[in-house]
C-alpha positions in Angstrom: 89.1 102.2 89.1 86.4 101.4 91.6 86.6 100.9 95.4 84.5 98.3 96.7 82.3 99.0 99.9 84.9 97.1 102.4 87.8 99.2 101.3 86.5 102.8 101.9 84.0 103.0 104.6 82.8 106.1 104.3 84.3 108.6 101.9 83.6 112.0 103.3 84.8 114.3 105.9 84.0 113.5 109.6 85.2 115.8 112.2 84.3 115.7 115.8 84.2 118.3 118.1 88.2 118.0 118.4 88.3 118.7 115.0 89.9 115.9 113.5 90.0 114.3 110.1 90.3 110.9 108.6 92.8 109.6 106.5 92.3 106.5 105.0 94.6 104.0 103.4 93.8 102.7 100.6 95.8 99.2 98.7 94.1 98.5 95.7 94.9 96.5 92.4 94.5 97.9 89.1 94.3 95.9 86.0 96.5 97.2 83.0 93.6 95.9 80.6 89.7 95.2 81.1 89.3 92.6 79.2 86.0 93.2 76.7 83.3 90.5 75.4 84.9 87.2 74.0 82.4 87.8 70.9 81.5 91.5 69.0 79.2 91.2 66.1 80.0 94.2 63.5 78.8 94.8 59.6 81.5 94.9 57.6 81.8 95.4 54.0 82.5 91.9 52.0 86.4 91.8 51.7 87.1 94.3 54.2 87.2 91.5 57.3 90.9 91.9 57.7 91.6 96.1 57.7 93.0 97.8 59.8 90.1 99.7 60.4 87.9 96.9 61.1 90.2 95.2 63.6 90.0 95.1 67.3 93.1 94.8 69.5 92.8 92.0 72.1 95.3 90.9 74.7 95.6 87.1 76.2 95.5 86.1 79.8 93.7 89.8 81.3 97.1 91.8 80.0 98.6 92.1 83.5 97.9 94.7 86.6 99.9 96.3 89.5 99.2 97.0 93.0 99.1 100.4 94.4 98.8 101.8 97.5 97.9 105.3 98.6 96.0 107.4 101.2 93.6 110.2 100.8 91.6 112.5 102.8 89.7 115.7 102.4 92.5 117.8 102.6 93.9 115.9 99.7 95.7 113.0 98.2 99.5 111.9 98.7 102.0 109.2 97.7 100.9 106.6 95.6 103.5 103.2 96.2 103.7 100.7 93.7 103.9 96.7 95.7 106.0 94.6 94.1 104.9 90.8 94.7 102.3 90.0 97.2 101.7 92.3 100.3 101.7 90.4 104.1 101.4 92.2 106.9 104.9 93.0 107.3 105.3 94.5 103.8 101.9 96.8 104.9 103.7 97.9 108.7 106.7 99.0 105.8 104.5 100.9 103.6 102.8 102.4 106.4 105.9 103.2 108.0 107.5 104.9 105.0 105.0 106.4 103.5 101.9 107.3 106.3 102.9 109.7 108.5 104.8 111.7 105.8 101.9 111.9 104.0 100.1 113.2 107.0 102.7 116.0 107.6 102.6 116.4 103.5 98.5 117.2 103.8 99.3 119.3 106.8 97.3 117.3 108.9 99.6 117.3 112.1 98.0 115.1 114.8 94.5 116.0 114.0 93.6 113.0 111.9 91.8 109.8 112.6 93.3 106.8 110.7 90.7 104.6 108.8 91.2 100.8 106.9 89.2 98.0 106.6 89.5 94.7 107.9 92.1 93.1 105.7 94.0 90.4 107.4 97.3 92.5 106.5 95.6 95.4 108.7 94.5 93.2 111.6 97.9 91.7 112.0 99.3 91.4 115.2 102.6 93.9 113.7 100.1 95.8 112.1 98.4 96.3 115.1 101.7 97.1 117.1 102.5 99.7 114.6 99.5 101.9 114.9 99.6 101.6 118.4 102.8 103.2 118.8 
């Protein structure tokens, strides 16, 4: 699974003279199959076309994916939530919510962490933005 730049901003440790560290959040889909060329060219032996051996499982329409979302920081990574449906801004403020600050406490991170996301609509939300401002 790869990140693209907008999602992670900068993957390593920055700590300030207060000694704090970022945790980032990280919503990402993952496709269940990655889909290969629509046409291989093999040799086969005359006959053979139809083996097992010499066929090459495909699946229709991508075979499906699910979205995940987690956090991660140097000290670690923690919960992993599976989204079911599409994620708004509420369903984020939920996620976050449930599954944030635990994670914090989890990594042993306390208070001494900077929060990091990109600029999703779902994290510039007005609720989102109430949330982290609590």
């Amino acid at each position: 699974m790869q990140s693209s730049p907008s999602s992670v901003s900068i993957i390593r440790e920055t700590e300030d003279a207060d000694s704090h560290i970022t945790l980032h959040s990280v919503p990402r889909q993952v496709n269940a199959f990655i889909p290969s060329p629509d046409t291989r060219h093999v040799w086969r032996k005359p006959g053979t076309a139809h083996h097992q051996a010499n066929t090459i499982p495909t699946v229709k329409h991508g075979g499906g994916s699910i979205m995940l979302w987690g956090c991660f920081s140097a000290a670690g990574t923690e919960r992993l939530v599976k989204i079911e449906g599409k994620m708004n801004a509420a369903m984020y403020r939920d996620i976050m919510d449930e599954n944030l600050l635990q994670s914090a406490l989890d990594l042993k991170l306390e208070q001494r962490f900077i929060f990091q996301e990109d600029n999703d609509p779902k994290h510039t939300a007005k609720i989102t933005k109430k949330w982290t401002t609590l």
